[in-house]
KEMARLO-8721 format. One record per atom (N, C-alpha, C): residue number from 1; residue in one letter; z, y, x. Coordinates in Angstrom, 2 decimals. Atoms other than C-alpha are relative to their C-alpha. Layout:
<sites>
(NUM,A,(Z,Y,X))
...
</sites>
This chain:
<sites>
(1,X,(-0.16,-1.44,-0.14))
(1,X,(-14.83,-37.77,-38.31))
(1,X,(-1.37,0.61,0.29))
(2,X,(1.69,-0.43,-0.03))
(2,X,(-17.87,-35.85,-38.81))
(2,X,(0.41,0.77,1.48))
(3,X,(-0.13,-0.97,-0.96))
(3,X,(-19.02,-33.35,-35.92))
(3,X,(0.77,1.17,-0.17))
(4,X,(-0.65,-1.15,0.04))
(4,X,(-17.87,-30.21,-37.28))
(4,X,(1.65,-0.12,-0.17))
(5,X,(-1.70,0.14,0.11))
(5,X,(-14.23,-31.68,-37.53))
(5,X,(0.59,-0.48,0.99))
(6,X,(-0.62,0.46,-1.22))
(6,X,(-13.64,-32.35,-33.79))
(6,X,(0.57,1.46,0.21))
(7,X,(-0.96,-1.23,0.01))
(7,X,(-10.90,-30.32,-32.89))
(7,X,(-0.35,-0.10,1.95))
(8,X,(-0.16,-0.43,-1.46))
(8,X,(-11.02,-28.95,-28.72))
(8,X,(1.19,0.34,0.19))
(9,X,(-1.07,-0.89,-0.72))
(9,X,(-7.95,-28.09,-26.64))
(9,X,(-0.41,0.09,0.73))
(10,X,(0.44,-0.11,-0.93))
(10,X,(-8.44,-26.80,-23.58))
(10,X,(1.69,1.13,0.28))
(11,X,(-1.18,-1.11,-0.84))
(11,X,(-5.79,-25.01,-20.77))
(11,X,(0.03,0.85,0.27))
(12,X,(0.21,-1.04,-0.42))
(12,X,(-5.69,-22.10,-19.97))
(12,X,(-0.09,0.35,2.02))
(13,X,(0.06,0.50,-1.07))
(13,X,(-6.80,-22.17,-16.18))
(13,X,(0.88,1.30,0.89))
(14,X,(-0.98,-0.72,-0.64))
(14,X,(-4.60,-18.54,-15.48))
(14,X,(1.56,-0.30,-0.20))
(15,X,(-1.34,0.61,0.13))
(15,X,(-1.16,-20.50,-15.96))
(15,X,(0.58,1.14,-0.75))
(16,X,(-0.93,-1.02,0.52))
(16,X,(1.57,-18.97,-17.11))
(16,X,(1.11,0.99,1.04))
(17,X,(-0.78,-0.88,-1.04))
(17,X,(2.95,-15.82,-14.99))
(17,X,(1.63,0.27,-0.45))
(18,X,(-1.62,-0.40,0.21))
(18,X,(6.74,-15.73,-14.62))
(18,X,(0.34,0.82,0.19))
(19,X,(-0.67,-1.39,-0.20))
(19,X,(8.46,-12.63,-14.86))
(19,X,(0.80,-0.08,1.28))
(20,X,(-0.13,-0.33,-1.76))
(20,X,(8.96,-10.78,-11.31))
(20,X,(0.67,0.81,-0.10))
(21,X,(-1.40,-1.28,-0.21))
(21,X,(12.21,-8.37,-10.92))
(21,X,(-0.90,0.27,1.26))
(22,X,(0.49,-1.00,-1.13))
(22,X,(10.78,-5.43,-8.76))
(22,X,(1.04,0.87,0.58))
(23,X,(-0.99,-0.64,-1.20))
(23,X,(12.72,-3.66,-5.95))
(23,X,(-0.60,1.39,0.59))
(24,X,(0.29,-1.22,-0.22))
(24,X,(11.60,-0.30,-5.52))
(24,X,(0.19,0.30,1.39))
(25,X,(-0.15,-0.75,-0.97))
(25,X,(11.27,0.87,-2.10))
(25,X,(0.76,1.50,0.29))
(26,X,(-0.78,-1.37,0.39))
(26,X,(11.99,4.39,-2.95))
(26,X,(-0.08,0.34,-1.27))
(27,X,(0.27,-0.33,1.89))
(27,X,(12.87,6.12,-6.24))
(27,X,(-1.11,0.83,-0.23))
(28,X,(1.37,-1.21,-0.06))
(28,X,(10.15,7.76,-8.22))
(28,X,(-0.18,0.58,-0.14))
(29,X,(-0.09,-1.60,-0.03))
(29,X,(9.36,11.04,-8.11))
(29,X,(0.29,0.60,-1.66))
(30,X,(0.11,-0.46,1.38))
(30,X,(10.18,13.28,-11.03))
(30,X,(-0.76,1.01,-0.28))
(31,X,(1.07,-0.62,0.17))
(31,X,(7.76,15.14,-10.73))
(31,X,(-1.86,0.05,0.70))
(32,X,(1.18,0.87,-0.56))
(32,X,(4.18,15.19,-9.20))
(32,X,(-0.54,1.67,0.56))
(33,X,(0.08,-1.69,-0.41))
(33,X,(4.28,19.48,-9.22))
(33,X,(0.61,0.27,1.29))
(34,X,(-0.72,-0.69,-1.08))
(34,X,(4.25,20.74,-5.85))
(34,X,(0.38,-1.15,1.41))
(35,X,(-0.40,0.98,-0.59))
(35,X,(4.67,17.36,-4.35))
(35,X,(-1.28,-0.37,1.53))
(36,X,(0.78,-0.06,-1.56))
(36,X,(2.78,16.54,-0.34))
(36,X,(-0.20,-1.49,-0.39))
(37,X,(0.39,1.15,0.23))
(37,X,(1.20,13.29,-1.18))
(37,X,(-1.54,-0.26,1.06))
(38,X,(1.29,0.82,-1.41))
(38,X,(-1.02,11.16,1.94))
(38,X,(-0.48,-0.93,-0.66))
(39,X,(0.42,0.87,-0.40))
(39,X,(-3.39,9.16,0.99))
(39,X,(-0.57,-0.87,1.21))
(40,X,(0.58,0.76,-0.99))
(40,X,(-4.01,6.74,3.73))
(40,X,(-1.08,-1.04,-0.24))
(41,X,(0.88,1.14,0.42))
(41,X,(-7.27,4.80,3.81))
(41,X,(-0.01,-0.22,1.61))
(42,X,(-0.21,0.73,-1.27))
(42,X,(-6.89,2.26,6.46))
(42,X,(-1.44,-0.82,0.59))
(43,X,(1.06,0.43,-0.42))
(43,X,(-9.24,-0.09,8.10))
(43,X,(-0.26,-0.82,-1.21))
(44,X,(1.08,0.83,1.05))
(44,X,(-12.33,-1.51,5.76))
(44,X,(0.11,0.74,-1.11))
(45,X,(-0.34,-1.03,1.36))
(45,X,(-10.73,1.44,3.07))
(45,X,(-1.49,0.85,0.03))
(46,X,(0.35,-0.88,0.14))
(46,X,(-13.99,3.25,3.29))
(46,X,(-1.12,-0.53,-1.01))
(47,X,(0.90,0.98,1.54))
(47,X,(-15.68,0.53,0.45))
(47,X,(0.69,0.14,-0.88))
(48,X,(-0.77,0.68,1.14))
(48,X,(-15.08,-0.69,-2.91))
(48,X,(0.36,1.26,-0.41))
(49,X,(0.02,-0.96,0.91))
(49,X,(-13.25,1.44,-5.14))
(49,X,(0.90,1.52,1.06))
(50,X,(-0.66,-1.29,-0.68))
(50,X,(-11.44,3.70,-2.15))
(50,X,(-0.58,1.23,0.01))
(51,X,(0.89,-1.60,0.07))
(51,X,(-14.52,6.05,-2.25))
(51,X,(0.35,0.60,-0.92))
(52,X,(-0.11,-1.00,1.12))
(52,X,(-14.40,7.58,-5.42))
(52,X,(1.38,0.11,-0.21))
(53,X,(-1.19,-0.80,0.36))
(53,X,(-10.56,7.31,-5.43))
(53,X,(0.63,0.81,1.08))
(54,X,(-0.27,-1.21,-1.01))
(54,X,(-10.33,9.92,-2.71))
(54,X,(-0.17,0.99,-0.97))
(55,X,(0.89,-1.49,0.49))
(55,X,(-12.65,12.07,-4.52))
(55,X,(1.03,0.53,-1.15))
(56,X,(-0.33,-0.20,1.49))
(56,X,(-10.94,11.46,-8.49))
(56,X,(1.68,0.18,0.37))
(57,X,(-1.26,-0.62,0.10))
(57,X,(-7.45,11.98,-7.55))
(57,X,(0.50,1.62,0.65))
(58,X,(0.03,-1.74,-0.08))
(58,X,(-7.46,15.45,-6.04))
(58,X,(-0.19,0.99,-1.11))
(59,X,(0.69,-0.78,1.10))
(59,X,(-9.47,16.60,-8.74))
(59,X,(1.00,-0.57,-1.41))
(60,X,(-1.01,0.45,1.03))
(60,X,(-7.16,14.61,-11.57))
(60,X,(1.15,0.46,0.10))
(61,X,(-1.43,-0.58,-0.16))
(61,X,(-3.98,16.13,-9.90))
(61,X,(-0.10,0.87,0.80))
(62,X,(0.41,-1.15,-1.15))
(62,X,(-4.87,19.41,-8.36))
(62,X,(1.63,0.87,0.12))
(63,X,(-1.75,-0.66,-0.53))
(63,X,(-0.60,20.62,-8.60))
(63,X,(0.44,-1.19,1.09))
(64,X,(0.17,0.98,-1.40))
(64,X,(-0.75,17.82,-5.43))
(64,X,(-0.05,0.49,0.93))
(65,X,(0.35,-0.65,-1.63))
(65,X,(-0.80,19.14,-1.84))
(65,X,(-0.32,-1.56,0.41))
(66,X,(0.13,1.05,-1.02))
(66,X,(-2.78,16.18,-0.80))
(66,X,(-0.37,0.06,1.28))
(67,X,(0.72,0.10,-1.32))
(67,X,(-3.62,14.93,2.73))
(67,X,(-0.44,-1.41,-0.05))
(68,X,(0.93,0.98,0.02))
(68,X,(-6.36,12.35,2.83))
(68,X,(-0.05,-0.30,1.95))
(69,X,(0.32,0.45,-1.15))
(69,X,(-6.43,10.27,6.10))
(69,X,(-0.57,-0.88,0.05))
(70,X,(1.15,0.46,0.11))
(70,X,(-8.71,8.12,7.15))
(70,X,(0.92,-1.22,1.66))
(71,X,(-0.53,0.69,-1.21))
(71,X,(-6.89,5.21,9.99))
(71,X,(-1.12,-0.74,0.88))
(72,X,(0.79,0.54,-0.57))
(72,X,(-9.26,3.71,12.71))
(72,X,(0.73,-1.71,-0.22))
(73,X,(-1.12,1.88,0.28))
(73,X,(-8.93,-0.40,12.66))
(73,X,(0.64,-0.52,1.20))
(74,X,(-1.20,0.41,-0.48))
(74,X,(-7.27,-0.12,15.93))
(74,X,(1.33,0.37,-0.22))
(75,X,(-1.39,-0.76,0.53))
(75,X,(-4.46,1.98,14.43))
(75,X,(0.69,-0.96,-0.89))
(76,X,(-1.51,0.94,1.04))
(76,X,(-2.32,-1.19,13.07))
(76,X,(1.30,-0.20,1.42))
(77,X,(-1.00,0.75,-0.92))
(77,X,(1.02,-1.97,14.59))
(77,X,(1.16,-0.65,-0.78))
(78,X,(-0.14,0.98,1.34))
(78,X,(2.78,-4.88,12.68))
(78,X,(-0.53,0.11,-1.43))
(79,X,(0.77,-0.17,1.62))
(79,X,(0.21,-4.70,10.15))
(79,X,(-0.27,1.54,-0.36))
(80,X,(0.63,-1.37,0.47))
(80,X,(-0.27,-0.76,9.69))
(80,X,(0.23,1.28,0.31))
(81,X,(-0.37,-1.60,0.05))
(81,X,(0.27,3.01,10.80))
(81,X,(-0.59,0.15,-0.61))
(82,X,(0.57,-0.45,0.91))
(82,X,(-0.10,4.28,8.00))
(82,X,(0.36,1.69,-0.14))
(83,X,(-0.54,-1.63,0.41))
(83,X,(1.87,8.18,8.61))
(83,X,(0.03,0.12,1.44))
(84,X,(-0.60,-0.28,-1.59))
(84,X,(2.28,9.88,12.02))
(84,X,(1.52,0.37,-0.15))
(85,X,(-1.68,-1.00,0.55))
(85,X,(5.61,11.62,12.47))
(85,X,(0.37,0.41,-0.54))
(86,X,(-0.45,-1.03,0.88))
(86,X,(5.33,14.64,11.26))
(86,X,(-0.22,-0.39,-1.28))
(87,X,(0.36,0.35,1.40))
(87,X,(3.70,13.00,7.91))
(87,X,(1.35,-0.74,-0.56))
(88,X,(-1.42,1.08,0.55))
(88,X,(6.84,10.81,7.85))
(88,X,(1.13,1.25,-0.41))
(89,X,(-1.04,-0.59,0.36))
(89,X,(8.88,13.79,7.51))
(89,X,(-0.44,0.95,-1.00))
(90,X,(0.26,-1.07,1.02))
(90,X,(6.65,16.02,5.16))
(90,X,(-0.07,-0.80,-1.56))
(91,X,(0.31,0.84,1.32))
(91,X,(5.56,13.42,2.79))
(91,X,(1.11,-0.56,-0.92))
(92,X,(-0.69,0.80,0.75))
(92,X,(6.91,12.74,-0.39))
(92,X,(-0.25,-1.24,-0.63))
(93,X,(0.61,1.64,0.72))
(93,X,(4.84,9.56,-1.67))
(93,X,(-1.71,-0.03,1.12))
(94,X,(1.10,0.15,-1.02))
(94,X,(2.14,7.76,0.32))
(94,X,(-1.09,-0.62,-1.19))
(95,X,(0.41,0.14,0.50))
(95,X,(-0.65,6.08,-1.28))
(95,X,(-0.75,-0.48,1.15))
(96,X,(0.53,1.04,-1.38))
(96,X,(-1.86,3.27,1.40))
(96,X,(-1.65,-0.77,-0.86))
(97,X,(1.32,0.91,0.26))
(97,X,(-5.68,1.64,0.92))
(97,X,(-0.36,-0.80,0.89))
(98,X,(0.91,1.01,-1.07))
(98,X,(-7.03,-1.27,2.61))
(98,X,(-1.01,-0.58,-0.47))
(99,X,(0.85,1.04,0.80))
(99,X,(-9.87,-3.21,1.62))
(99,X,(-0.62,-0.66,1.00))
(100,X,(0.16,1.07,-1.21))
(100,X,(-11.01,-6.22,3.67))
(100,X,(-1.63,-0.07,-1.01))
</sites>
């Protein structure tokens, strides 16, 4: 067998992903007009790509009433406050960031 007639296989080293049934927390909005949307950037959220997506989603969806928060890294309790109260009762969709 000459050189140019060696055949290669090789694996693919990202396997094969099995299909994942998703469970929705809450349903999703039908609209996005008019809607009170928090982003929360949590602790280490103030790297990586969280910066500019503060900035580009306001400006990409300006029919949004956002509120941008910003959590200190003692503000976890089992893993995260991510809304105060009143946010828990105004907000219609959150939009949580962490980056380690």
């Amino acid at each position: 067998m000459a050189e140019k007639d060696k055949v290669y296989k090789y694996l693919n080293p990202v396997g094969i992903q099995e299909p994942v049934k998703m469970h929705p927390l809450a349903p999703r909005l039908d609209t996005l007009e008019g809607k009170n949307i928090t982003m929360s950037v949590g602790a280490g959220g103030e790297q990586g790509i969280l910066i500019p997506l503060v900035k580009m989603l306001p400006e990409r969806f300006p029919q949004v009433n956002w509120n941008i928060s910003y959590a200190a890294a003692h503000m976890t309790k089992e893993g995260s406050v991510a809304l105060t109260e009143e946010e828990m009762k105004t907000t219609d969709a959150l939009i949580r960031g962490v980056v380690w």
